[in-house]
C-alpha positions as CSV (number, residue, x, y, z in Angstrom):
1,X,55.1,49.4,-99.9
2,X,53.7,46.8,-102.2
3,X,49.9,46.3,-102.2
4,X,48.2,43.4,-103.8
5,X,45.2,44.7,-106.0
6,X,43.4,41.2,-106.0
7,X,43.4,38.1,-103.4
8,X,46.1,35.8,-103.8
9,X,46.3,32.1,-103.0
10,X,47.7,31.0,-100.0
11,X,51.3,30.0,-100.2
12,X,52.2,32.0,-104.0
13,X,55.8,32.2,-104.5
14,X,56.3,30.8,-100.9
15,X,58.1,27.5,-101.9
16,X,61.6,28.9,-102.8
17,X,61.8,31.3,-99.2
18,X,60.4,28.1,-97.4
19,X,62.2,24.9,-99.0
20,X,66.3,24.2,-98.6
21,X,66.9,26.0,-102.0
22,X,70.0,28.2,-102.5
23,X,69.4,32.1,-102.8
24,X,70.5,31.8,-106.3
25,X,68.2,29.0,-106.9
26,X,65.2,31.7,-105.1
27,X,66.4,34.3,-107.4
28,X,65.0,32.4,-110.4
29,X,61.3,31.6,-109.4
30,X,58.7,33.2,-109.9
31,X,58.6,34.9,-106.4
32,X,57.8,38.9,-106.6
33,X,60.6,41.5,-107.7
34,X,63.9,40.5,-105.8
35,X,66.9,42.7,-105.4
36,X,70.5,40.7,-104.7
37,X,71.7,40.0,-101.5
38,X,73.3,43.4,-99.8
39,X,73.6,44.6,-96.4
40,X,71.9,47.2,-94.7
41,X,71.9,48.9,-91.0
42,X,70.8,46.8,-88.6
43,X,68.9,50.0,-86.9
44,X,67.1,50.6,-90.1
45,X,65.2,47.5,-89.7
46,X,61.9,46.6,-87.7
47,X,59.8,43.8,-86.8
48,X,56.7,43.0,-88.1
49,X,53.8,43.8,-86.1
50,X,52.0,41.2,-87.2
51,X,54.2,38.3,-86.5
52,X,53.0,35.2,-85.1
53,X,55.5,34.4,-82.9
54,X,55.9,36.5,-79.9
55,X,58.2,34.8,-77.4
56,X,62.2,34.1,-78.1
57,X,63.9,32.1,-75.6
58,X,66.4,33.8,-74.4
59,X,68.7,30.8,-74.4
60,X,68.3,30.2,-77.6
61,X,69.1,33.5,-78.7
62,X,72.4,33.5,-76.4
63,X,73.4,30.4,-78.1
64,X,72.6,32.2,-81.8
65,X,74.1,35.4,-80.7
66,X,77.6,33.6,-79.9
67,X,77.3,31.9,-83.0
68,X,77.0,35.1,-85.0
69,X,79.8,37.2,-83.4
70,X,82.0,34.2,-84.2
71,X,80.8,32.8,-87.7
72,X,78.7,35.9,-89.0
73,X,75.0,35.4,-90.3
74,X,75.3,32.7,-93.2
75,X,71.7,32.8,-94.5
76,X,70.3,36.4,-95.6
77,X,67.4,38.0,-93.9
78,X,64.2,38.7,-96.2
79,X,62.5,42.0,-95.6
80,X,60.6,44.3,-98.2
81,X,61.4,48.4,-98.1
82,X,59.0,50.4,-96.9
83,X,57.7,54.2,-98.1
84,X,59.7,56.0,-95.3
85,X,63.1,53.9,-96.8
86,X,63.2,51.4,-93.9
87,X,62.5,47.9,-94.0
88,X,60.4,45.7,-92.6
89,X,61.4,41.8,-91.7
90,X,59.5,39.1,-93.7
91,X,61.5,36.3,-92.2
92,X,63.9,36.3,-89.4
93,X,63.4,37.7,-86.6
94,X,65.6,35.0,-84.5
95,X,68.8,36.3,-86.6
96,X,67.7,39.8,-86.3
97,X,67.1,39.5,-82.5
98,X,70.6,37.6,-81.8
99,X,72.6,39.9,-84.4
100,X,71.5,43.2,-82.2
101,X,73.0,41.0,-79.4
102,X,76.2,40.0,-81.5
103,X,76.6,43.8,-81.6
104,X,76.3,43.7,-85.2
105,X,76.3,46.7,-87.4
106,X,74.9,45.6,-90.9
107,X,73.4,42.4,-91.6
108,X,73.0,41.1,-95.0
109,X,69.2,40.9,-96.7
110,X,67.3,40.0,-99.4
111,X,64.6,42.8,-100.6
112,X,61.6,41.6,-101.8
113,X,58.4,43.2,-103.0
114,X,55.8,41.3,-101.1
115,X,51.7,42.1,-100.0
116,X,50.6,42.7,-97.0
117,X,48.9,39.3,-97.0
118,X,51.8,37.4,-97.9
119,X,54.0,39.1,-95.3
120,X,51.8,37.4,-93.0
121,X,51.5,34.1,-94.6
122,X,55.7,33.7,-95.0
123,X,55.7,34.8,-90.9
124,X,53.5,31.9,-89.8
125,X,54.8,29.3,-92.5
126,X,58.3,29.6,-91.5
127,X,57.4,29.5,-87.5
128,X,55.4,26.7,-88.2
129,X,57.9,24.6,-90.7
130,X,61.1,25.7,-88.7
131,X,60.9,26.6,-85.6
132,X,57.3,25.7,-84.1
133,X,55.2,28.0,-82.5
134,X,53.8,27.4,-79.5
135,X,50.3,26.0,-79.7
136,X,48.7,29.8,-79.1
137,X,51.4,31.6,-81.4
138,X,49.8,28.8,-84.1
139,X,46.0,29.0,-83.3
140,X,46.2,32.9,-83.5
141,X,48.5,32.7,-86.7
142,X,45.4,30.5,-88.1
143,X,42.9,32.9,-87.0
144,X,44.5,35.8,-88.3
145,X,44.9,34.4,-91.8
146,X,40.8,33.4,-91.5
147,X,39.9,37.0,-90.4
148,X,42.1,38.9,-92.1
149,X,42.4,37.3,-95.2
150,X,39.4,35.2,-95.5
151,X,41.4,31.9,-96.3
152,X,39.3,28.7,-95.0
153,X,40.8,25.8,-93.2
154,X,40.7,23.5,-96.2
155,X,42.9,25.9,-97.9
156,X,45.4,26.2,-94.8
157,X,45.9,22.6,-94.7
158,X,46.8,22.1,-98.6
159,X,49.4,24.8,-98.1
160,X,50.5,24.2,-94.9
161,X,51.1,20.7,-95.8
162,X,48.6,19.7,-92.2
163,X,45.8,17.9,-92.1
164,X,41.9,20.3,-91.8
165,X,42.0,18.1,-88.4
166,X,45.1,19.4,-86.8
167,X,44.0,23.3,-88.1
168,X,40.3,22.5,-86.7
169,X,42.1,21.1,-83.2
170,X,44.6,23.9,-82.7
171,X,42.0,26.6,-83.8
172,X,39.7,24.8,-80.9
173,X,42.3,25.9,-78.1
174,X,41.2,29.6,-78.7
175,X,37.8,28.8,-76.8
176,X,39.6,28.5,-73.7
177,X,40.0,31.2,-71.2
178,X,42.9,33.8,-71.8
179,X,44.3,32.3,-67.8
180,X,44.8,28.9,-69.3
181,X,46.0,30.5,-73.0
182,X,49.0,31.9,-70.9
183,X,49.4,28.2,-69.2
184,X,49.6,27.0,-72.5
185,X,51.6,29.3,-73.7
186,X,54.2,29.3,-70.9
187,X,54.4,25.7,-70.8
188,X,52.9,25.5,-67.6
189,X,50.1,22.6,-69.4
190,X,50.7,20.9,-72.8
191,X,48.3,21.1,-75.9
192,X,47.0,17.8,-74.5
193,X,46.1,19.2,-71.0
194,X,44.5,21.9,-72.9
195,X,42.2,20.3,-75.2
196,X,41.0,18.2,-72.8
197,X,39.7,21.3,-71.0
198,X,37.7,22.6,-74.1
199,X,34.6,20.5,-72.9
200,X,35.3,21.1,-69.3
201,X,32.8,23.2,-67.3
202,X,35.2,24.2,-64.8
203,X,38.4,24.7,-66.6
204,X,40.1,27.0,-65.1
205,X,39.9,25.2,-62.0
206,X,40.9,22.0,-63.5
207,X,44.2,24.1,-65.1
208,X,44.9,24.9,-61.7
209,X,45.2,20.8,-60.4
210,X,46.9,19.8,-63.2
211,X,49.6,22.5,-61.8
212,X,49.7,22.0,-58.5
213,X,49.6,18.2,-59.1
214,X,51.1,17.4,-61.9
215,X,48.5,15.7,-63.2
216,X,48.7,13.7,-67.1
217,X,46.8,14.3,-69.7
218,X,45.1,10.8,-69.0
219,X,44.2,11.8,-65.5
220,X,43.2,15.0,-66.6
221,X,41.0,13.1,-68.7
222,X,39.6,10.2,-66.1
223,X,38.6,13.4,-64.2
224,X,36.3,15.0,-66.5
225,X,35.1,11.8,-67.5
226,X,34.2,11.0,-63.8
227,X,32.7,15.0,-63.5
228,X,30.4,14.1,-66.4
229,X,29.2,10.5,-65.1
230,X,25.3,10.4,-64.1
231,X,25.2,10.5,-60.4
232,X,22.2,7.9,-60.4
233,X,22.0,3.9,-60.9
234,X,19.6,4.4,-63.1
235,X,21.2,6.5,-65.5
236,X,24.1,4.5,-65.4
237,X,22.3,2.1,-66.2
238,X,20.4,3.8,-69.4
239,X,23.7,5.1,-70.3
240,X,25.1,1.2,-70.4
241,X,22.6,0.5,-72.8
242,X,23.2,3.3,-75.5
243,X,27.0,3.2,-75.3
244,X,28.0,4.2,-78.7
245,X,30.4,2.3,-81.1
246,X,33.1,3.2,-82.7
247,X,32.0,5.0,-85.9
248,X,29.5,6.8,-84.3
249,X,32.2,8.3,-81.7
250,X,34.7,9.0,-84.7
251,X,32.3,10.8,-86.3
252,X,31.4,12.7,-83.4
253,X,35.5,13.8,-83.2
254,X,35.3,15.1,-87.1
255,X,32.4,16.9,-86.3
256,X,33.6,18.5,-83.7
257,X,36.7,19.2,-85.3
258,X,35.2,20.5,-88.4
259,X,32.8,23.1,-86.3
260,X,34.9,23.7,-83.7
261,X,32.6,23.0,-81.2
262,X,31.5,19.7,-79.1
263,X,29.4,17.5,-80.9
264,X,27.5,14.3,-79.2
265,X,25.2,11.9,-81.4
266,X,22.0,9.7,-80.5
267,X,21.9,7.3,-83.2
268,X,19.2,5.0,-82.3
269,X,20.0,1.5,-84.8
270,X,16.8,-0.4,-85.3
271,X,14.8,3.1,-86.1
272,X,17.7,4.3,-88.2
273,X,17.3,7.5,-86.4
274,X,19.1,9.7,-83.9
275,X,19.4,13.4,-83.2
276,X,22.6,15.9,-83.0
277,X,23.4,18.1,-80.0
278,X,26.3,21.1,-80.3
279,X,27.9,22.8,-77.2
280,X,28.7,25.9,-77.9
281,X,30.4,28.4,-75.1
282,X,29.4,31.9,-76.2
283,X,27.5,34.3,-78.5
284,X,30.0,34.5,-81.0
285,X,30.1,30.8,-81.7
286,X,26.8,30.5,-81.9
287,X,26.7,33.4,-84.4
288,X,29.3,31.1,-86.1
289,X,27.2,28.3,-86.2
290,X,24.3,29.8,-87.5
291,X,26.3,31.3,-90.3
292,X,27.7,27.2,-91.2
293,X,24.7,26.1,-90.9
294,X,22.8,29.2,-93.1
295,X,26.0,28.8,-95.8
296,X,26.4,32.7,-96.0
């Protein structure tokens, strides 16, 4: 199996297996080594571990399975050949699953020669661009590209083709308890419901409600807005007086999106002064921040 000797960009050679190009068109990039569409044993092929998306609807795969055993599989699967002489799928899984069910012998491939690291980049970009990971399958596809393969969120954006925002905003969702993850996952809540409980201080009891009741992402949010209310007149009354405008709350969202982490701002205007407070939920994050704000 290939192995890269140096760190590659993100996305290298990924726009011809991504974009609506042709195989023939692929075969003339300048992707890694590429050896002509064949077919191969079905059984001689495996999944990669690593894959970001972990759920197939089994629906979805009926409906692809029927169309295989009628109409064959029309585009080629992309897998790279491993020491032992198996292969190992690069990009997908979906037709792999659904042939297996179309009791399908061979399927047809495309071999290429590709790194660990962009195994694992391809896998996530082609969830992402074609058939959408759920918002978990996408945060931990994120995160493992970050820990793995050190890639920042500025990078992931400019290849990805998403704003540092929506990266910073899904990446957020990991802080929430693995019970609510699964809700998230499952479809029980929506990415709304769920990011809306990342400043909560109860959220797994909240997750709960919005179940049982059926509650909106606006009432989900009226809630925690009325948890968080002072309880006395007075501090109403204090809080009244500072409300904040609207670039000072903007640039309380970027923040928070950019450290992952709640950020609230006291900017007082006549003394041109103000102070920062950040939230954060555990040791690790804090270990995070310090490192941000050290700059190792």
């Amino acid at each position: 199996m290939a192995k890269s000797d140096k760190k590659r960009g993100l996305g290298r050679g990924l726009s011809a297996l991504m974009s609506d190009v042709s195989m023939e068109e692929a075969a003339v990039t300048d992707a890694p080594s590429i050896t002509g569409n064949q077919r191969v044993p079905i059984e001689a092929i495996f999944p990669n571990p690593d894959q970001p998306r972990k759920l197939f609807r089994a629906d979805d795969l009926n409906d692809l399975a029927r169309s295989i055993a009628e109409k064959g599989i029309i585009q080629p699967l992309i897998v790279r050949e491993t020491a032992s002489g198996e292969y190992q799928l690069v990009a997908g899984e979906r037709r792999w699953r659904a042939a297996q069910q179309a009791n399908l012998h061979d399927v047809p491939v495309v071999i290429r020669d590709f790194s660990d690291e962009e195994v694992l980049e391809i896998a996530i970009i082609e969830n992402i661009q074609r058939a959408d990971l759920n918002p978990v399958e996408e945060a931990m596809g994120y995160r493992q590209l970050m820990d793995k393969f050190g890639h920042t969120q500025e990078k992931m954006a400019e290849a990805l083709g998403k704003s540092r925002s929506h990266i910073a905003n899904v990446l957020r969702l990991l802080q929430l308890p693995n019970s609510i993850l699964d809700m998230l996952s499952d479809g029980s809540i929506s990415a709304g419901h769920a990011r809306a409980l990342i400043t909560a201080d109860n959220p797994e009891e909240i997750a709960k409600k919005i179940v049982a009741e059926g509650l909106s992402v606006r009432a989900v949010e009226a809630l925690l807005k009325k948890q968080s209310d002072p309880r006395s007149e007075k501090s109403k009354a204090v809080s009244k007086a500072v409300e904040k405008d609207a670039d000072t709350r903007a640039l309380e969202a970027d923040l928070s999106a950019a450290l992952g982490m709640p950020v609230v701002l006291t900017h007082n205007d006549s003394a041109e002064s103000g102070s920062m407070s950040i939230k954060y939920k555990s040791l690790d994050q804090l270990d995070e921040l310090c490192r941000m704000l050290s700059g190792s």
